[in-house]
Backbone as XML, in Angstrom:
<?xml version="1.0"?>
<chain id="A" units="angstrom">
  <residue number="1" name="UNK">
    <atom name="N" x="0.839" y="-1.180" z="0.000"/>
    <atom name="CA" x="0.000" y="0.000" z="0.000"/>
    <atom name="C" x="0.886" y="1.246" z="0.000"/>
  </residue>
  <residue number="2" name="UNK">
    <atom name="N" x="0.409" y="2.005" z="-0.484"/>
    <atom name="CA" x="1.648" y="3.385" z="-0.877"/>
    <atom name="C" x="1.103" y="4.202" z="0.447"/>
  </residue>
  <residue number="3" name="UNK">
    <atom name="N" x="2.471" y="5.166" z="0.620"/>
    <atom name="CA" x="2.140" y="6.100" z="1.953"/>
    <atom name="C" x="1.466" y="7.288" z="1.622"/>
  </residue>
  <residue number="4" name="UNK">
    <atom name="N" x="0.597" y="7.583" z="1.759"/>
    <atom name="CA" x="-0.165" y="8.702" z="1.586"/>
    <atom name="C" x="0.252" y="10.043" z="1.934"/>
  </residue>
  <residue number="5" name="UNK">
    <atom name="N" x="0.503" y="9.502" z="3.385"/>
    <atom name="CA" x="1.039" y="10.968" z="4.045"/>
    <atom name="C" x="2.616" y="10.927" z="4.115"/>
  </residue>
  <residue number="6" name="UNK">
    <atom name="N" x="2.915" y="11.799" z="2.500"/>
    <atom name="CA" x="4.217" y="12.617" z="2.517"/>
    <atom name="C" x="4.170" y="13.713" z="1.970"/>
  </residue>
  <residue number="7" name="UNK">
    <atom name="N" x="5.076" y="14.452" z="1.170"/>
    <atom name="CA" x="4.671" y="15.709" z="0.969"/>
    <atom name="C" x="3.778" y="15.784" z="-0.207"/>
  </residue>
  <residue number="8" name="UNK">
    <atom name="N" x="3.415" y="15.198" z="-0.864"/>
    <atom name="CA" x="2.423" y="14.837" z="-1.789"/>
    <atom name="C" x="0.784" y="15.224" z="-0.820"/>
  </residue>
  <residue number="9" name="UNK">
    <atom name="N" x="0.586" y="14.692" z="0.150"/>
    <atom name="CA" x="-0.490" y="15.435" z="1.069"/>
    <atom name="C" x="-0.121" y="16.825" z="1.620"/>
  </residue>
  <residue number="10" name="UNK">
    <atom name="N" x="0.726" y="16.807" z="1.659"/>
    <atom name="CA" x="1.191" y="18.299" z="2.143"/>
    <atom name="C" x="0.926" y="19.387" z="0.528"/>
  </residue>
  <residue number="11" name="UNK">
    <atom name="N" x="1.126" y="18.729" z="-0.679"/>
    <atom name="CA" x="0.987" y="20.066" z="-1.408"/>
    <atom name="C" x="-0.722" y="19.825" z="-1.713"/>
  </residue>
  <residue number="12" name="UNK">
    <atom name="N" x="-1.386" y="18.640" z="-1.932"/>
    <atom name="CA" x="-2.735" y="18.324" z="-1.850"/>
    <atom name="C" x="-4.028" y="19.048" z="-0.945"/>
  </residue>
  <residue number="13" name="UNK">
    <atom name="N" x="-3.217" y="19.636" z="0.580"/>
    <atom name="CA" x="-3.842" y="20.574" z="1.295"/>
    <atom name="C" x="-3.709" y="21.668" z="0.954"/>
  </residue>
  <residue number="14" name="UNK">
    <atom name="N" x="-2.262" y="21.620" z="0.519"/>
    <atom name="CA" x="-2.095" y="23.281" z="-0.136"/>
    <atom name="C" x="-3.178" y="23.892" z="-1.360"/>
  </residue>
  <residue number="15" name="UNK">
    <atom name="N" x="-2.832" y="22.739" z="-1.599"/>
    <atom name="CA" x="-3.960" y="23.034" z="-3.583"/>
    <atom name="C" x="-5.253" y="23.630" z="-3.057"/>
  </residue>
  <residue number="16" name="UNK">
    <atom name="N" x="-5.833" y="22.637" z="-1.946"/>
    <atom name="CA" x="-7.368" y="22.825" z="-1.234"/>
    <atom name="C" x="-7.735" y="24.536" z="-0.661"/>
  </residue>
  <residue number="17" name="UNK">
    <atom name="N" x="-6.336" y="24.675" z="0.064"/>
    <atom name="CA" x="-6.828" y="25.856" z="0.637"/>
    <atom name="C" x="-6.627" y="26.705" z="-0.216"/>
  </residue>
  <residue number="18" name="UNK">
    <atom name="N" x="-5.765" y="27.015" z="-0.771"/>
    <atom name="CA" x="-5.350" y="28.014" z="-2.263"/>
    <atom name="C" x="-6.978" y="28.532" z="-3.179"/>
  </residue>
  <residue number="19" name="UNK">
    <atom name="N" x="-7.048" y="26.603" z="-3.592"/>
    <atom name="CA" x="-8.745" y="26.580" z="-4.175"/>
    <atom name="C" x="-9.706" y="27.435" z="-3.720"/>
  </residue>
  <residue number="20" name="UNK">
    <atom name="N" x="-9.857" y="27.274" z="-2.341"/>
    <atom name="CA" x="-10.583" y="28.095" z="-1.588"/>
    <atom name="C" x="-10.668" y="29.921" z="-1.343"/>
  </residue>
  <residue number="21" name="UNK">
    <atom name="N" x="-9.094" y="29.503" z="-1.075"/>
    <atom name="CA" x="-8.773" y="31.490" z="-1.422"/>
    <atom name="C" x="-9.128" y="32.015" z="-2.579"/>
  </residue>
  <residue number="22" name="UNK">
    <atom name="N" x="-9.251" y="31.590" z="-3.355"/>
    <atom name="CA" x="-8.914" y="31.968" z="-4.982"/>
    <atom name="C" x="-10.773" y="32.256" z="-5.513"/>
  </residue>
  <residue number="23" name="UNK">
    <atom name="N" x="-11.228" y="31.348" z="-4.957"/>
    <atom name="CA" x="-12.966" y="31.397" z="-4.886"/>
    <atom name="C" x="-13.729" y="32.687" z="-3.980"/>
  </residue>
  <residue number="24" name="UNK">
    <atom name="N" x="-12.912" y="32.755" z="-2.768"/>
    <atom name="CA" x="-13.018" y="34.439" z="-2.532"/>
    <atom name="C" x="-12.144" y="35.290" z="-2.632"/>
  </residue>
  <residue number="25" name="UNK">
    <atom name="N" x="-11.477" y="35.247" z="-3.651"/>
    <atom name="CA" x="-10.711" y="36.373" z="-4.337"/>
    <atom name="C" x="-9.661" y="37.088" z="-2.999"/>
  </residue>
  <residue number="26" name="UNK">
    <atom name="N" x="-9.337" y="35.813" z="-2.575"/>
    <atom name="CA" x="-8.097" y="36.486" z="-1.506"/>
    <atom name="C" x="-6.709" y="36.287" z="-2.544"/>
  </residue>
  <residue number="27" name="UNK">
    <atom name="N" x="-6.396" y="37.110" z="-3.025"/>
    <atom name="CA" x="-4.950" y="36.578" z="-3.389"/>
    <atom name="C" x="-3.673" y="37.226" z="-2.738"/>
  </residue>
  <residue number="28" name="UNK">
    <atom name="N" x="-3.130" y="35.974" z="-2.246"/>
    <atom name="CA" x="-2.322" y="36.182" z="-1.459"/>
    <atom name="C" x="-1.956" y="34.764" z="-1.490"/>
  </residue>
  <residue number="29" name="UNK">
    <atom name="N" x="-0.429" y="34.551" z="-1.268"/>
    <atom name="CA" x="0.637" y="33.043" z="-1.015"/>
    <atom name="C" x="-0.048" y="33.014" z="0.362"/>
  </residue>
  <residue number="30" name="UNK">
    <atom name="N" x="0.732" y="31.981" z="0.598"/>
    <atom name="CA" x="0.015" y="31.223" z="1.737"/>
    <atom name="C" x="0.978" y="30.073" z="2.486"/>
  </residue>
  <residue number="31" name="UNK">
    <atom name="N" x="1.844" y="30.286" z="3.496"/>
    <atom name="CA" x="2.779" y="29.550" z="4.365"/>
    <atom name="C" x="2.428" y="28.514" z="4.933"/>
  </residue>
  <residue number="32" name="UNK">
    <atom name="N" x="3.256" y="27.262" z="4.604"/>
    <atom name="CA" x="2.920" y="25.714" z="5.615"/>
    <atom name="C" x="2.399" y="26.202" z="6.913"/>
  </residue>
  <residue number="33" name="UNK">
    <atom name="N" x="3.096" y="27.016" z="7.694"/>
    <atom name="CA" x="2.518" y="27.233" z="9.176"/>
    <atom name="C" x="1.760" y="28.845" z="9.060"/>
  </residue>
  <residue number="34" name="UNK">
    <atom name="N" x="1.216" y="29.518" z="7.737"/>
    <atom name="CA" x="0.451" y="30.666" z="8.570"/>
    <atom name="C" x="-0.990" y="30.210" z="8.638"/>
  </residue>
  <residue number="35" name="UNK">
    <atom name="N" x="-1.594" y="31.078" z="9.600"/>
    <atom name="CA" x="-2.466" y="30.913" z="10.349"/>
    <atom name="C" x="-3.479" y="31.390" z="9.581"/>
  </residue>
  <residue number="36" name="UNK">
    <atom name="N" x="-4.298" y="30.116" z="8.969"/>
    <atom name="CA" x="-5.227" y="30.629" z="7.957"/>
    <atom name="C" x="-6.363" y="31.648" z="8.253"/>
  </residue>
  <residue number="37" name="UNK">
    <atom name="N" x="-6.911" y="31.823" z="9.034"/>
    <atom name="CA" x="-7.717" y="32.969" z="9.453"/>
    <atom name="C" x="-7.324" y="34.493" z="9.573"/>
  </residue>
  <residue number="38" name="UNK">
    <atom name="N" x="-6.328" y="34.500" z="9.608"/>
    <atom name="CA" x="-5.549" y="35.596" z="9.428"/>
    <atom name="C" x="-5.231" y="36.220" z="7.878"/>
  </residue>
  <residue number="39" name="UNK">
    <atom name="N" x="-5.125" y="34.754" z="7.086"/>
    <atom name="CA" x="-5.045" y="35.131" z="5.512"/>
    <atom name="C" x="-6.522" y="35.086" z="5.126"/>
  </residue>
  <residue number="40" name="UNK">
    <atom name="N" x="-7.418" y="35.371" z="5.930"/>
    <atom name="CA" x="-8.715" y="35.851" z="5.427"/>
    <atom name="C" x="-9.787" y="34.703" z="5.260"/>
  </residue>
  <residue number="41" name="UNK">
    <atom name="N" x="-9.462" y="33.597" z="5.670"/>
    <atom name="CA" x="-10.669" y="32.327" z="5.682"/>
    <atom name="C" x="-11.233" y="33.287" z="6.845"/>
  </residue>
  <residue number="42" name="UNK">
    <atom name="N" x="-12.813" y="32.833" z="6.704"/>
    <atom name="CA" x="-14.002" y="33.057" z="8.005"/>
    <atom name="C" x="-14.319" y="31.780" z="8.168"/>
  </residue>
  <residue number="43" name="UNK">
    <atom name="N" x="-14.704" y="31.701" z="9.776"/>
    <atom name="CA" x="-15.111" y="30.159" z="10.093"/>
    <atom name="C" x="-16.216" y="29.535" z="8.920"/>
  </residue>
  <residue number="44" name="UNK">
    <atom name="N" x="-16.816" y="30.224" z="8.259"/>
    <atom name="CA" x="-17.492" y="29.053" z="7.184"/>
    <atom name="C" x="-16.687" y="28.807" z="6.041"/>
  </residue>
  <residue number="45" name="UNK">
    <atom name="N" x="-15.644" y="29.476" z="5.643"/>
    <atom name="CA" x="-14.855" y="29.050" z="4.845"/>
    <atom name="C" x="-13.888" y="27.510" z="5.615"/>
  </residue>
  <residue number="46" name="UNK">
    <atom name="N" x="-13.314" y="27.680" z="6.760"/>
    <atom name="CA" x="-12.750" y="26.316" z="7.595"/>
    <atom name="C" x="-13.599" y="25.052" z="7.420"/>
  </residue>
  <residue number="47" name="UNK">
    <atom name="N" x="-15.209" y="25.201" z="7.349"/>
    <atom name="CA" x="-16.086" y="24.414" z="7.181"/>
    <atom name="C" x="-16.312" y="23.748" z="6.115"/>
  </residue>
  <residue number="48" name="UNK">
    <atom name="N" x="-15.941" y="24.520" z="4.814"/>
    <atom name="CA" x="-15.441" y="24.137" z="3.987"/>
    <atom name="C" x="-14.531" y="23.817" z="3.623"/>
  </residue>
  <residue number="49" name="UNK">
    <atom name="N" x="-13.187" y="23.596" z="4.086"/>
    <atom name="CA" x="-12.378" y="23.026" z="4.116"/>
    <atom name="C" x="-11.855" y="21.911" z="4.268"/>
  </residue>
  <residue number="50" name="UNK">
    <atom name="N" x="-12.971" y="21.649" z="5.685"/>
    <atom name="CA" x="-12.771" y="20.472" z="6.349"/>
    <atom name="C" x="-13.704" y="19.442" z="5.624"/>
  </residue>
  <residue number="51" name="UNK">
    <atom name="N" x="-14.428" y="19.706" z="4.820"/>
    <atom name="CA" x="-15.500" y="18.997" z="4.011"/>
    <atom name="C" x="-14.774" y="18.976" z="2.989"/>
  </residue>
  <residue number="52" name="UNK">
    <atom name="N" x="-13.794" y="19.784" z="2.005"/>
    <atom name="CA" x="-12.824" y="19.487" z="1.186"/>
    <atom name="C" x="-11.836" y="18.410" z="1.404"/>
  </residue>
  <residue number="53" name="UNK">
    <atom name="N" x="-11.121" y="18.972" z="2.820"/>
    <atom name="CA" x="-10.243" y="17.742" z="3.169"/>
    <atom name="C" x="-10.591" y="16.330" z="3.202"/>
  </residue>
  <residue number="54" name="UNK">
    <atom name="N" x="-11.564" y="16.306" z="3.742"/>
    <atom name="CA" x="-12.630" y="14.732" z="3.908"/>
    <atom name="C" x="-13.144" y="14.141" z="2.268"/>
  </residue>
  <residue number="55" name="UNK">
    <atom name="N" x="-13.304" y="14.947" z="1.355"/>
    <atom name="CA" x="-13.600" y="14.401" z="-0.126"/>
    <atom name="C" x="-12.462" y="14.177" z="-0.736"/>
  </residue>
  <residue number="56" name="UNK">
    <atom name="N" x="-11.466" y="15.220" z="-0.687"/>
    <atom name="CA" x="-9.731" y="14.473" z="-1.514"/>
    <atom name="C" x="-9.033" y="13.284" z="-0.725"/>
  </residue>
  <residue number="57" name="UNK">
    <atom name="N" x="-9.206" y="13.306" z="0.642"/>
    <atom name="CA" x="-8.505" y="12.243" z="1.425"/>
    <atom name="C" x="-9.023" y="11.136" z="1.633"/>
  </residue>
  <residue number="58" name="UNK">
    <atom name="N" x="-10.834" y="11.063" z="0.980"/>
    <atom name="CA" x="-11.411" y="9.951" z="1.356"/>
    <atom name="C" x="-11.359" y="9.345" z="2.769"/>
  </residue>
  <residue number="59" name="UNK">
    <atom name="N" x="-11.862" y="10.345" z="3.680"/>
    <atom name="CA" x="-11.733" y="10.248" z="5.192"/>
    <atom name="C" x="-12.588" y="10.684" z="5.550"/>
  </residue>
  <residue number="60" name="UNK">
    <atom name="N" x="-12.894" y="10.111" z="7.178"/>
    <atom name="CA" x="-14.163" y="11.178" z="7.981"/>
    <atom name="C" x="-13.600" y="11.819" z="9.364"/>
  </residue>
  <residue number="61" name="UNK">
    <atom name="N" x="-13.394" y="12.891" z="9.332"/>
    <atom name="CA" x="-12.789" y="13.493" z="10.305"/>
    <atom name="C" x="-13.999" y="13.869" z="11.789"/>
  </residue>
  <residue number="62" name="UNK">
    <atom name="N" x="-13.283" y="13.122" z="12.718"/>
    <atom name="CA" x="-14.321" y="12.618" z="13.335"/>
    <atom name="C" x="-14.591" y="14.083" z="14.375"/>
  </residue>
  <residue number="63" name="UNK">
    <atom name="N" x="-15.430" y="14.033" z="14.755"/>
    <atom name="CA" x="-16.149" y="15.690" z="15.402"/>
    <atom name="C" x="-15.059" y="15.616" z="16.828"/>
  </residue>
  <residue number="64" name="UNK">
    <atom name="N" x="-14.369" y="15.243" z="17.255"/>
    <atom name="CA" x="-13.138" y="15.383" z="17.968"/>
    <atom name="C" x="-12.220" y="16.072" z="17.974"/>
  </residue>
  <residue number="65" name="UNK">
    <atom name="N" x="-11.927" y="15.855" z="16.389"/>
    <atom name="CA" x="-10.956" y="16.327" z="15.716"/>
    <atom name="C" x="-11.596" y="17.473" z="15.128"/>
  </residue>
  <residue number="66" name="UNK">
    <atom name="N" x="-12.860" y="18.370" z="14.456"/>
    <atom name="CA" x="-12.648" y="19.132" z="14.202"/>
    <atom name="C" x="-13.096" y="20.525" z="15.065"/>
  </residue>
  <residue number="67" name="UNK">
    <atom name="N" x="-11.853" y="20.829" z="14.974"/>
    <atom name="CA" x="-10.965" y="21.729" z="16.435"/>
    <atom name="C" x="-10.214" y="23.504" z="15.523"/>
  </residue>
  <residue number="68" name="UNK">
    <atom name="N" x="-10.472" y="24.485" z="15.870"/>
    <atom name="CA" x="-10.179" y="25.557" z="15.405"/>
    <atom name="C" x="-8.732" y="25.223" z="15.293"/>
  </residue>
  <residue number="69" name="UNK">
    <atom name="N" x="-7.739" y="24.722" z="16.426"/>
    <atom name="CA" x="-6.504" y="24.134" z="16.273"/>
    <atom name="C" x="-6.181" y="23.609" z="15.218"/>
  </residue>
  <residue number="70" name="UNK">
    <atom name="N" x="-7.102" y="22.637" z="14.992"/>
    <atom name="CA" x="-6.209" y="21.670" z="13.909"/>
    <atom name="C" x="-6.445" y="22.082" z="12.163"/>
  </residue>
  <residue number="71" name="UNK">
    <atom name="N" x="-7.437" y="23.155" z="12.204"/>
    <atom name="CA" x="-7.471" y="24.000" z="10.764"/>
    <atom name="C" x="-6.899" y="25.344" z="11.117"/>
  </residue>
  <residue number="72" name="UNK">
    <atom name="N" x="-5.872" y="25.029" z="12.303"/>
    <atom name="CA" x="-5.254" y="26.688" z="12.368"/>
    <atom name="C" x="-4.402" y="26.699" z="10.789"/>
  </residue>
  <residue number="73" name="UNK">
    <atom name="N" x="-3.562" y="26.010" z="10.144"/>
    <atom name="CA" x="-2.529" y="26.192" z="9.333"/>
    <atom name="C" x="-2.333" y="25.261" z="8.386"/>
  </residue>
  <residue number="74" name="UNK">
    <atom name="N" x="-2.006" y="25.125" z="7.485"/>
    <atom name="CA" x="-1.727" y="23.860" z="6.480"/>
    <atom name="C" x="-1.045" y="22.859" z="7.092"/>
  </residue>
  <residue number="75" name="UNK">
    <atom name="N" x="0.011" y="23.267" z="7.909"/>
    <atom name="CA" x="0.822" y="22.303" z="8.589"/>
    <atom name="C" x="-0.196" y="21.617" z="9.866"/>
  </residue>
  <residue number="76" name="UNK">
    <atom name="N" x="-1.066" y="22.203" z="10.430"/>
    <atom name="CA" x="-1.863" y="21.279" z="11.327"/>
    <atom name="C" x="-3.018" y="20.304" z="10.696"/>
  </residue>
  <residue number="77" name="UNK">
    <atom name="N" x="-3.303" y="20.718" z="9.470"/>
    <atom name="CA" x="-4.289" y="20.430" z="8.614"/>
    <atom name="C" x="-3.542" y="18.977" z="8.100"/>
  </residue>
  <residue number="78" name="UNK">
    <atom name="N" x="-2.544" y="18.825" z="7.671"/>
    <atom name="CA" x="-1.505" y="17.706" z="7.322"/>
    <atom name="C" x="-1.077" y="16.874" z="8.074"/>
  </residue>
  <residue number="79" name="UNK">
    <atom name="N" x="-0.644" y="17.360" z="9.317"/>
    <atom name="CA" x="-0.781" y="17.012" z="10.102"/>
    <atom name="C" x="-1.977" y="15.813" z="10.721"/>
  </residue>
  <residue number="80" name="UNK">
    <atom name="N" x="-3.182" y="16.581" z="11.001"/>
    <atom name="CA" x="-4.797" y="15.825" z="10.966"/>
    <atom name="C" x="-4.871" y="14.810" z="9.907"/>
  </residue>
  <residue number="81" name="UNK">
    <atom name="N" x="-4.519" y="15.592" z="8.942"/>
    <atom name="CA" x="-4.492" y="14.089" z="7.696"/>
    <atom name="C" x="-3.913" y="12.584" z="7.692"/>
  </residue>
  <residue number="82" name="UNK">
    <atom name="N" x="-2.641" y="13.120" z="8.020"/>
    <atom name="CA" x="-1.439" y="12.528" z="8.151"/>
    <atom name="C" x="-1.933" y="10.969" z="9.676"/>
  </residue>
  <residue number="83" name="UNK">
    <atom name="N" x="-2.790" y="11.456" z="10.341"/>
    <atom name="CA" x="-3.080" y="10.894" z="11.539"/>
    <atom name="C" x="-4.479" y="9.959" z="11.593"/>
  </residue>
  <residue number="84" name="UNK">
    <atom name="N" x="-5.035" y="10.217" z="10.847"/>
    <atom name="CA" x="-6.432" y="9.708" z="10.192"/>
    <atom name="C" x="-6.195" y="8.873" z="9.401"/>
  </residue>
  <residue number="85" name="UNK">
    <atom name="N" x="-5.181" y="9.489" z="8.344"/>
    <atom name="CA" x="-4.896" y="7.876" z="7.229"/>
    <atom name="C" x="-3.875" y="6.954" z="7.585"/>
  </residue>
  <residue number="86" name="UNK">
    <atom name="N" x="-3.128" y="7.314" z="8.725"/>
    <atom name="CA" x="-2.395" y="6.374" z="9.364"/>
    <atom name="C" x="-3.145" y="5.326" z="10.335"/>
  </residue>
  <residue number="87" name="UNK">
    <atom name="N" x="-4.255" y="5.896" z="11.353"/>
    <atom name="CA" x="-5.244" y="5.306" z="11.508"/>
    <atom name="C" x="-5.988" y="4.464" z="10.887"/>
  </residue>
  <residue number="88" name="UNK">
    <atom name="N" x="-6.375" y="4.823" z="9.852"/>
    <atom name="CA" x="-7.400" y="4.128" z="8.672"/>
    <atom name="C" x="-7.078" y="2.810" z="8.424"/>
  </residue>
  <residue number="89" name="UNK">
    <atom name="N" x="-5.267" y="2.930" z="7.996"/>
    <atom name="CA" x="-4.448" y="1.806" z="7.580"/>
    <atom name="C" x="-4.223" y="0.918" z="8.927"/>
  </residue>
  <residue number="90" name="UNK">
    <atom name="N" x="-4.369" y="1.339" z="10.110"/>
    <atom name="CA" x="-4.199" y="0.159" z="11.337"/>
    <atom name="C" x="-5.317" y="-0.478" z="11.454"/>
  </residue>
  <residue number="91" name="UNK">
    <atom name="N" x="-6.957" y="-0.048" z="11.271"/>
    <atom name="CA" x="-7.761" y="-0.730" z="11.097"/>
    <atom name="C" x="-8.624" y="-1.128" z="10.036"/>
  </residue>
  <residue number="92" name="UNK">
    <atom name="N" x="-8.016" y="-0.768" z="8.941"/>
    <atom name="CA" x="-7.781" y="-1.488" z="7.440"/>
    <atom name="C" x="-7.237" y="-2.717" z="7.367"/>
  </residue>
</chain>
């Protein structure tokens, strides 16, 4: 089974949130660790995100996990990923 989570998920979140910026006309780059709310997501944009993340990763991010923390940044977002499909594969 191939590893999912390497930087290949890391630019895959990137693409997502970018997608997202680009749909409300934020343009602006966007840093592994900045703090996406700050680059102009509003909590219903995160909501969408996290419903993005869950359709490219083929995952269900369980209401535990979704935490203002863990959609603070691309890097926590990859992170979350990274931990779910490692999960997936132990009880796969």
């Amino acid at each position: 089974m191939l590893d999912r989570t390497d930087a290949n998920s890391t630019e895959r979140v990137a693409q997502l949130v970018r997608q997202l910026m680009a749909k409300r006309s934020i343009d602006r780059s966007v840093g592994y660790d900045d703090v996406l709310s700050e680059c102009g997501l509003s909590s219903l944009d995160m909501v969408n995100l996290m419903l993005a993340v869950e359709t490219e990763f083929d995952i269900k991010i369980p209401d535990r996990d979704m935490t203002p923390s863990n959609f603070r940044s691309i890097a926590q977002i990859d992170k979350l990923v990274g931990a779910l499909l490692h999960s997936d594969q132990q009880v796969g």
